[in-house]
Steps between C-alpha positions, in 0.01 A plus 500: 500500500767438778822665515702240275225558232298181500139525549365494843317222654199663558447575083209300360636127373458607142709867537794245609502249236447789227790688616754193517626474180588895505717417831640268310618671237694733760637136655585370156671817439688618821590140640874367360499112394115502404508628159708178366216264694224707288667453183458120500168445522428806237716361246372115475206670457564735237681237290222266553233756444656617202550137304162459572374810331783518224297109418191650513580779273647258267194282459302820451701619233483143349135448553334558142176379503344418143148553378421307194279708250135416523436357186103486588528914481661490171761786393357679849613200690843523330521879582376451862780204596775723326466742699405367857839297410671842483378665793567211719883611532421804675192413642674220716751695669184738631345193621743244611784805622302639785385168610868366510543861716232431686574101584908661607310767694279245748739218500842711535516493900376137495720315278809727583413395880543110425791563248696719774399313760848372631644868416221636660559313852892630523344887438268430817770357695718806445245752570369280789890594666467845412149529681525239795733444785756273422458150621648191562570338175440184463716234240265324317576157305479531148191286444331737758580789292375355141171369679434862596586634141282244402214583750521904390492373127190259563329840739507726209376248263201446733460865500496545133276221425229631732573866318464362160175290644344814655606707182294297261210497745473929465586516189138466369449865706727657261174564267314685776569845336696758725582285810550167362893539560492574844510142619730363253709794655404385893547145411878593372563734758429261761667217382823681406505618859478181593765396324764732572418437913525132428829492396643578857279294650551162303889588526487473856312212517156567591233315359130548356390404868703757597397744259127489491516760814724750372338518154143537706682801670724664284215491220432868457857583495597251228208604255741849593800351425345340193280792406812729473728233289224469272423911406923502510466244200343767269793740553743417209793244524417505910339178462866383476573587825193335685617164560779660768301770639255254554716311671638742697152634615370163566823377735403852685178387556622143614731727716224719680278217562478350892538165412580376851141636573301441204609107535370507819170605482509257242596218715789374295848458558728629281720240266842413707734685281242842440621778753274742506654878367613799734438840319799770570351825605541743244524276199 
């Protein structure tokens, strides 16, 4: 690590993106103004998040399925729908409870990313002036401003689709004993890395042409980044706080990236109103 903390450029892609959201957390934390930015975007997803599982609960504690006795069985038949009728009340909420857990545990980060979204964009903007040089800002009419709202809403619905699609596709591997998690887990990881670093870069503009190459390079360090959000959503109540220090760590990756060069090599030119960030030294 360098003298302000961060971790050097010469540490592996991964290393980096793993340790962002724990710089975060000290940005978060020690920067004045940022804190109110972070509360946004956590609480439209909380109240969201919690209608939609207070619903589910509801409909589980509704849910009452009835056997009719099996008259073909006789008195046995009687005896046998009796009592699968009476353990069906606690025999739902082991089945149906951990997979309404499980759903809120895989789709959390998703959703909460297009819910947020707008909330989301003025977090990276503020960290984006804690981390960069200032520059010259530029007015921008107000149809200008709702088309890019609009763009960052329609990015992380793209993002979540293609999640959800590749989700389904590994799910099937969940019945290889032992291992069968580990690419659910890589698929999420991935993709929630993905989505945090997005978020900067559809706010300022840049497009999926423009994207393609920094995804290509920044690939090991935002299975990190989404590696480390993910194992931080088993800690209790902390999955609360990802949506921010998501955020956070994903504008800091936006931040570190050379996009004057990377665009470049690319052979693209950079939309009109995108001006490419200027790290501070020592931030």
């Amino acid at each position: 690590m360098d003298s302000a903390g961060t971790p050097g450029r010469t540490a592996p892609a991964f290393v980096r993106g793993f340790t962002l959201p724990l710089l975060a957390v000290r940005l978060l934390l020690g920067s004045r103004g940022v804190k109110r930015y972070a509360l946004l975007p956590l609480l439209a997803s909380v109240v969201v998040y919690t209608g939609v599982v207070g619903l589910c609960l509801r409909w589980i504690a509704g849910w009452a399925p009835q056997v009719d006795a099996w008259a073909f069985w006789g008195p046995v038949g009687g005896w046998l729908s009796t009592a699968v009728n009476y353990a069906a009340g606690p025999l739902k909420w082991v089945v149906l409870l951990p997979a309404v857990l499980v759903i809120c545990y895989f789709t959390f980060t998703t959703i909460g990313m297009v819910i947020a979204s707008p909330f989301n964009d003025l977090l990276s903007a503020r960290v984006e002036r804690l981390l960069c040089r200032p520059r010259e800002e530029q007015s921008q009419p107000l149809h200008v401003t709702a088309r890019l709202v609009v763009l960052s809403l329609l990015d992380a619905l793209r993002i979540a689709a293609l999640q959800i699609l590749c989700t389904i596709l590994v799910l099937p591997l969940l019945f290889v004993p032992l291992v069968g998690f580990v690419p659910l887990l890589a698929v999420n990881a991935y993709f929630t890395g993905l989505g945090f670093f997005d978020v900067a870069l559809a706010r300022n503009d840049l497009r999926h042409r423009h994207k393609k190459p920094a995804f290509r390079e920044q690939r090991a360090a935002l299975f990190g980044l989404g590696l480390c959000m993910e194992l931080l959503f088993f800690v209790p109540f902390a999955g609360l706080l990802l949506l921010p220090l998501g955020v956070v760590a994903g504008t800091r990756l936006y931040c570190d990236t050379d996009w004057t060069r990377l665009l470049a090599d690319s052979g693209l030119e950079h939309p009109e109103s995108f001006r490419p960030p200027v790290p501070l030294r020592g931030r």
